[in-house]
N, CA, C and O of each residue as an XYZ file, in Angstrom:
460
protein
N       0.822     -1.201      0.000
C       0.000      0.000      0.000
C       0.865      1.264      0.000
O       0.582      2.207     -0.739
N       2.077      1.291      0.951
C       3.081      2.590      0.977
C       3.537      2.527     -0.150
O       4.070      3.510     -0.666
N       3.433      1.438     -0.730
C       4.635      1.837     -2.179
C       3.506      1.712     -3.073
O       4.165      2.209     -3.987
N       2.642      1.539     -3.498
C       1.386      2.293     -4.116
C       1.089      3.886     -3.984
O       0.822      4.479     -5.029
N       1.112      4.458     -3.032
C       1.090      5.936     -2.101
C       2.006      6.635     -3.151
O       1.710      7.420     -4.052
N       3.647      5.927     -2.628
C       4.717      6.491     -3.581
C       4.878      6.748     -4.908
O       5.314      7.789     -5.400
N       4.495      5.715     -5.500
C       4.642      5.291     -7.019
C       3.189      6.645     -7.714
O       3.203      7.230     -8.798
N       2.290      6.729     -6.766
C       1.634      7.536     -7.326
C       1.893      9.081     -7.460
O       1.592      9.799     -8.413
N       2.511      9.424     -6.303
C       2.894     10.424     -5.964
C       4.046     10.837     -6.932
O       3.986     11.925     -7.504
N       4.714     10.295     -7.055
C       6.313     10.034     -8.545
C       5.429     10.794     -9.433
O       5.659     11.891     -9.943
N       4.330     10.021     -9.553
C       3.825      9.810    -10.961
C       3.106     11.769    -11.396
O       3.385     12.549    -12.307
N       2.332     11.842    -10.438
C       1.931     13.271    -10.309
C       2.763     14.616    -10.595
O       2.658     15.671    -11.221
N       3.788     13.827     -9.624
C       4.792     14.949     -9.165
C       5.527     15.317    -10.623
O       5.691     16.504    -10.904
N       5.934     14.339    -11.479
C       6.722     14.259    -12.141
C       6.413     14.471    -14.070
O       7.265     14.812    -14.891
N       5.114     14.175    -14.315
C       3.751     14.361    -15.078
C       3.050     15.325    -15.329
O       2.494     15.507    -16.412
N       2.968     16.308    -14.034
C       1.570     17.262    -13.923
C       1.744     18.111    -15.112
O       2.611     17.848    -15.945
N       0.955     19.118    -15.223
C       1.291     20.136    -16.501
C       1.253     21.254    -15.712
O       1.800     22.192    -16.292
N       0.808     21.561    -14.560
C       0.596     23.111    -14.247
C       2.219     23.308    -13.634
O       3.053     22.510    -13.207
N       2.193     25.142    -13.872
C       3.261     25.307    -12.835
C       2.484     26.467    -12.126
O       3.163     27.462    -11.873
N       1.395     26.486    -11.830
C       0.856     26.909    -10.731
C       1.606     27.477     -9.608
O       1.524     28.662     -9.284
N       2.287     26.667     -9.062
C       2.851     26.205     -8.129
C       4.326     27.125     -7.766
O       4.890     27.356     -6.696
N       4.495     27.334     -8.533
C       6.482     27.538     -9.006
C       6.431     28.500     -8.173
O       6.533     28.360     -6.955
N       6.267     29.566     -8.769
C       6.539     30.738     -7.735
C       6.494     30.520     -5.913
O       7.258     30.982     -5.066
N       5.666     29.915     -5.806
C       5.268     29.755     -4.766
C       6.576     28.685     -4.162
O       7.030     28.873     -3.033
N       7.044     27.683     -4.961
C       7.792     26.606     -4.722
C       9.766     27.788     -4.749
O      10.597     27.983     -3.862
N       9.701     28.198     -6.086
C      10.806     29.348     -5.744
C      10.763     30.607     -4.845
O      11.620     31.467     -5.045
N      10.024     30.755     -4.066
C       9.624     31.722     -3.447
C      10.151     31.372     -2.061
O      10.691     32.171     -1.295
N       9.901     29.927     -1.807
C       9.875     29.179     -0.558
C      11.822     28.904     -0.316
O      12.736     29.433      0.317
N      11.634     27.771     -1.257
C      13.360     27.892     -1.170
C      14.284     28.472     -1.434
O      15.417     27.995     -1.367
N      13.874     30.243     -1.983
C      14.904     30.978     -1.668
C      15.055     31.645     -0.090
O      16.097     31.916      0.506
N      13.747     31.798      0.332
C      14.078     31.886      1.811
C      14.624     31.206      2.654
O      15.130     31.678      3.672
N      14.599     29.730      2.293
C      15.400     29.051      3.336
C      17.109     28.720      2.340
O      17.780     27.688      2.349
N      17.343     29.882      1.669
C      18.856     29.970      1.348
C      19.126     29.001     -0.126
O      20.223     29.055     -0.682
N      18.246     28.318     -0.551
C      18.770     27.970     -1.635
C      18.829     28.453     -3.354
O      17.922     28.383     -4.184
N      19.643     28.744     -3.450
C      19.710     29.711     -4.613
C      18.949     29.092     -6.208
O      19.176     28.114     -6.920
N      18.173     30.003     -6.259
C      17.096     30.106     -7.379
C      17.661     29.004     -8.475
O      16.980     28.017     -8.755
N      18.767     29.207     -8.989
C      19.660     28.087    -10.055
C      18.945     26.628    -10.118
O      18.517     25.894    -11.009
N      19.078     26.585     -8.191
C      19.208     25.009     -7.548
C      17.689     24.514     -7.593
O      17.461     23.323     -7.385
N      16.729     25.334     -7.840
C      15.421     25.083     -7.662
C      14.539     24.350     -8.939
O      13.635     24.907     -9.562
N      15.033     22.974     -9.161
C      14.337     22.622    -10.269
C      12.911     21.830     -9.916
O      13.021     20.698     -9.445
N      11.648     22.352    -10.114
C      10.105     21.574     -9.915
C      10.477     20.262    -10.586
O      11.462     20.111    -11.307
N       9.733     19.484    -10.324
C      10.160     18.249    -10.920
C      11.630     17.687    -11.652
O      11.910     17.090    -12.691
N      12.046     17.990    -11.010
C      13.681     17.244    -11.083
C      14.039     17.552     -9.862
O      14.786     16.583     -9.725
N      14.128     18.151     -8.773
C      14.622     18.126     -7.710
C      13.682     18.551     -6.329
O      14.010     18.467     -5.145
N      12.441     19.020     -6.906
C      11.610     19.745     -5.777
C      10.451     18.217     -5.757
O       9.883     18.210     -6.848
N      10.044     17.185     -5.016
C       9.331     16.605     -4.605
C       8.150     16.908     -3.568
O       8.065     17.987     -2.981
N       7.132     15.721     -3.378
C       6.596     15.299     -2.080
C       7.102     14.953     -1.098
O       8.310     15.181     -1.152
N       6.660     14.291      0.237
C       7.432     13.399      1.120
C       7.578     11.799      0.276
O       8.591     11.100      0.307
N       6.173     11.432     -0.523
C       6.124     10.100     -0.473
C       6.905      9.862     -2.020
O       7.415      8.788     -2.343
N       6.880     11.260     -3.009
C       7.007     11.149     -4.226
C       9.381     10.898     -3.764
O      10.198     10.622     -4.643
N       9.671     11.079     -2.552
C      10.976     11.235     -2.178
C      11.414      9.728     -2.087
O      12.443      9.204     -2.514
N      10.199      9.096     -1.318
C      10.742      7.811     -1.461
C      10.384      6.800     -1.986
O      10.678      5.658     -1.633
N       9.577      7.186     -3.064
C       9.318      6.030     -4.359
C      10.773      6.246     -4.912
O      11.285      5.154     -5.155
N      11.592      7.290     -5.184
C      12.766      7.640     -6.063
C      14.241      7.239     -4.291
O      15.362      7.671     -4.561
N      14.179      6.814     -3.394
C      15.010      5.983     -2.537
C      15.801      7.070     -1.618
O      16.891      7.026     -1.048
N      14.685      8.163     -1.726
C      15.552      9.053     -0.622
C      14.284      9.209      0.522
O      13.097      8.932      0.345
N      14.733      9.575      1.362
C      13.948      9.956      3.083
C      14.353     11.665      3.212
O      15.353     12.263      2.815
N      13.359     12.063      3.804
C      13.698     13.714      3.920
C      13.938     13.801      5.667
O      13.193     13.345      6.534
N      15.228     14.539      5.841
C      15.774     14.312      7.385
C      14.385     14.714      8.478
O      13.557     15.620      8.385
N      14.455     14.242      8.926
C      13.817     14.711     10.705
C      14.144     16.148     10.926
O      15.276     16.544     11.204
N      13.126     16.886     10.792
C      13.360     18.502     11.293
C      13.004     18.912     10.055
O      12.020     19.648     10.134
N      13.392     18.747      8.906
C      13.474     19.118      7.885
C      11.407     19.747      7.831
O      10.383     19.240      8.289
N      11.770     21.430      6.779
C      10.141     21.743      6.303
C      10.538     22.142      5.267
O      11.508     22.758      4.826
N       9.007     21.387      4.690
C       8.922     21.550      3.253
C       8.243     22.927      2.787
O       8.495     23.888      3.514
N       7.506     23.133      1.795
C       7.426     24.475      1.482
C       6.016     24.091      1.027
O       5.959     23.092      0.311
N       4.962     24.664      1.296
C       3.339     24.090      1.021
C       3.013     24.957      0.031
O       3.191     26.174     -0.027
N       2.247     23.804     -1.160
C       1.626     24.101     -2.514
C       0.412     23.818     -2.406
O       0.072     22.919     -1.636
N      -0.349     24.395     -3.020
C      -1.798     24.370     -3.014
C      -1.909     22.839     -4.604
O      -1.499     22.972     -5.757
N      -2.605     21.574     -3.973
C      -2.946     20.834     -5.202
C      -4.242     20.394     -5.679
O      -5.025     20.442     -4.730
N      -4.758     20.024     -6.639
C      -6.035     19.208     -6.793
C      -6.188     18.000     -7.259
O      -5.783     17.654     -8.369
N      -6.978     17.022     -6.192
C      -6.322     15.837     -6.614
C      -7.940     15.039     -7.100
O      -8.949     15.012     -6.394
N      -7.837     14.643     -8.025
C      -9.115     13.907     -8.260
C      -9.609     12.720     -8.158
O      -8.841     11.885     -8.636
N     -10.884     12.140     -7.598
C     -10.794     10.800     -7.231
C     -12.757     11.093     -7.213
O     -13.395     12.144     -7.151
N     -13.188      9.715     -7.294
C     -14.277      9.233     -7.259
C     -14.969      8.914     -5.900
O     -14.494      8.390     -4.892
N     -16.517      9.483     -6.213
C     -17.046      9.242     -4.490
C     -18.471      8.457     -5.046
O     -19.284      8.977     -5.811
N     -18.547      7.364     -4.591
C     -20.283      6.524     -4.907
C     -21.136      7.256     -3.765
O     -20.874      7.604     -2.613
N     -22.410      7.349     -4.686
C     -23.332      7.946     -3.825
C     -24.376      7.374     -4.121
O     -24.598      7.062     -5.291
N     -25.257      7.108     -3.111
C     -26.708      6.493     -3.384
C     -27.909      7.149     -3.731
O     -28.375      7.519     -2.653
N     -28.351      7.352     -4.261
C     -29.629      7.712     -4.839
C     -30.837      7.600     -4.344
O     -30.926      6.374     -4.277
N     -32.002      8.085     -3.880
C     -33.039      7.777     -3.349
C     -33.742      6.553     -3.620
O     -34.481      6.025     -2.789
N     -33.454      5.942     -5.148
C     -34.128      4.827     -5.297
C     -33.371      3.467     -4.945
O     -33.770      2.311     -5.090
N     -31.797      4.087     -4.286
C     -30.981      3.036     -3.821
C     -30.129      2.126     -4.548
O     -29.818      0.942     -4.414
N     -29.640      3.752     -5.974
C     -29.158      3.174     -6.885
C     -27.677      3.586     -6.503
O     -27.493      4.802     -6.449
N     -26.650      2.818     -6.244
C     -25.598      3.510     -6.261
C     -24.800      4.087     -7.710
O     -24.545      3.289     -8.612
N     -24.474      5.414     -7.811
C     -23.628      5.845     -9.079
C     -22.155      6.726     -8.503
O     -21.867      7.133     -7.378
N     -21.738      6.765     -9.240
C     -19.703      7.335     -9.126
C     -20.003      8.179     -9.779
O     -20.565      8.122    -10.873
N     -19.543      9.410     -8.980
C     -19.323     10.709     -9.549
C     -18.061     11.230     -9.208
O     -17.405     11.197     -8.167
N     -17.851     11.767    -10.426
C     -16.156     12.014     -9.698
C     -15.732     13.756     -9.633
O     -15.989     14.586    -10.505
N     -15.139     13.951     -8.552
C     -14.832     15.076     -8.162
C     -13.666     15.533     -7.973
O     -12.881     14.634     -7.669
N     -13.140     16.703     -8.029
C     -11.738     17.554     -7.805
C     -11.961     18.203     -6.290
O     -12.966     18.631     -5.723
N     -10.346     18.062     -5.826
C     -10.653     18.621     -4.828
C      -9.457     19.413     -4.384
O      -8.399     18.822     -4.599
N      -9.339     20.620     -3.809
C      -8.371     21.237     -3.396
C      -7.448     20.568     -2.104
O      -7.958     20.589     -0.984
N      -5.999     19.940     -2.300
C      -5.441     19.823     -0.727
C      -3.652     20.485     -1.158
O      -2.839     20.687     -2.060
N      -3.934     20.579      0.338
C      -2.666     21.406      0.718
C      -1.504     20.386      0.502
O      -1.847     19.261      0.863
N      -0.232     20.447      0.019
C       1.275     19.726      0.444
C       2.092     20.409      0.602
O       2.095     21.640      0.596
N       3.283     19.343      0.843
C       4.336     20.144      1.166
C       5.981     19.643      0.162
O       5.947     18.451     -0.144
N       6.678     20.043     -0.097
C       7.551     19.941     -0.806
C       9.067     20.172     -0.542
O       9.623     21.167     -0.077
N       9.527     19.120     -0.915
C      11.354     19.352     -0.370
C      11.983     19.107     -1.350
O      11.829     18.406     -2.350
N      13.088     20.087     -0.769
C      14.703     19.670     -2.202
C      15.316     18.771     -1.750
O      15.408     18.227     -0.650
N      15.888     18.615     -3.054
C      16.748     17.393     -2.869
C      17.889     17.351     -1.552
O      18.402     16.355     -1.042
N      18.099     18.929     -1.175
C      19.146     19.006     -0.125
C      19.137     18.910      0.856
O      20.124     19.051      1.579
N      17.404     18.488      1.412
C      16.481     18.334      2.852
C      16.355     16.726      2.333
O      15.364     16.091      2.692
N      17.269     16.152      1.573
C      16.701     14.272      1.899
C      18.490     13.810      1.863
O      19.321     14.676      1.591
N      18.905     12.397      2.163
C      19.259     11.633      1.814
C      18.760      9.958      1.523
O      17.656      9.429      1.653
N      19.830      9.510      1.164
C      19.411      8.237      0.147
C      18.838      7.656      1.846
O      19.175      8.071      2.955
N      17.859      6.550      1.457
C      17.524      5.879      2.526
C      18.095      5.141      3.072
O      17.687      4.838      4.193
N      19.392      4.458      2.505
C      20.330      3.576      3.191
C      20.905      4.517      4.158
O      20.754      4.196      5.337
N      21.536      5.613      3.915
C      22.507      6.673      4.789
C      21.430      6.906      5.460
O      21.442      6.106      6.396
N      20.230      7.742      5.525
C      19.816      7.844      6.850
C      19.431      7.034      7.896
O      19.687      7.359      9.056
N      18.699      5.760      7.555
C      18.945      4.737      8.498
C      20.374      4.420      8.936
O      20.439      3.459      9.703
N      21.373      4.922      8.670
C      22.370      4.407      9.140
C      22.986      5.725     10.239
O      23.520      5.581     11.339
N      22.751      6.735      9.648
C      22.994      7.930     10.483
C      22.073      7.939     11.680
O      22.533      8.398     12.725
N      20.406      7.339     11.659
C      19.619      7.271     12.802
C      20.286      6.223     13.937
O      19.879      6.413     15.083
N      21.171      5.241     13.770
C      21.505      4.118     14.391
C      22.277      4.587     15.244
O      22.249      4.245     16.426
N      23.385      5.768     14.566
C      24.339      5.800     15.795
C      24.035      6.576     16.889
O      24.792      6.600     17.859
């Protein structure tokens, strides 16, 4: 199921067409010091889960930078005559987003948590 979560999240992250987002995403990590150059949306700016479908973990402490998304999915509803039908809807949710320089690979941080 977590690596379902992930694989979808990749998939979004990496796919979408809007850049909606950007400003808001360069806006964020130049305040916390990383220079505009370094700020690539989909090549280096992720999810939490879209981080570790691709084998990195984002450190403990670490904040991401929140994008407004819409994610679409199907809701069955019953009908008075007790017909069920799928209607499908968009919906606004909040995330959050990290660079590549707020993760390492998942082997190194489990290994850095140990000692």
């Amino acid at each position: 199921m977590a690596s379902q979560i992930q694989q979808e999240a990749l998939v979004r992250a990496t796919q979408g067409i809007t850049m909606g987002n950007f400003p808001a995403i360069f806006a964020g990590f130049e305040a916390k010091g990383i220079p505009e150059a370094d700020i690539l949306p989909r090549e280096n700016v992720f999810t939490y889960h879209a981080w570790r479908a691709l084998g990195r973990q984002v450190r403990k402490g670490e904040h991401g930078v929140r994008v407004c998304t819409y994610v679409n999915y199907e809701r069955i509803e019953t009908d008075d005559d007790g017909k069920e039908k799928r209607k499908r809807r968009s919906g606004r949710k909040m995330a959050y987003v990290f660079h590549v320089s707020q993760t390492d690979p998942i082997g190194e941080t489990m290994e850095v948590n140990k000692q």
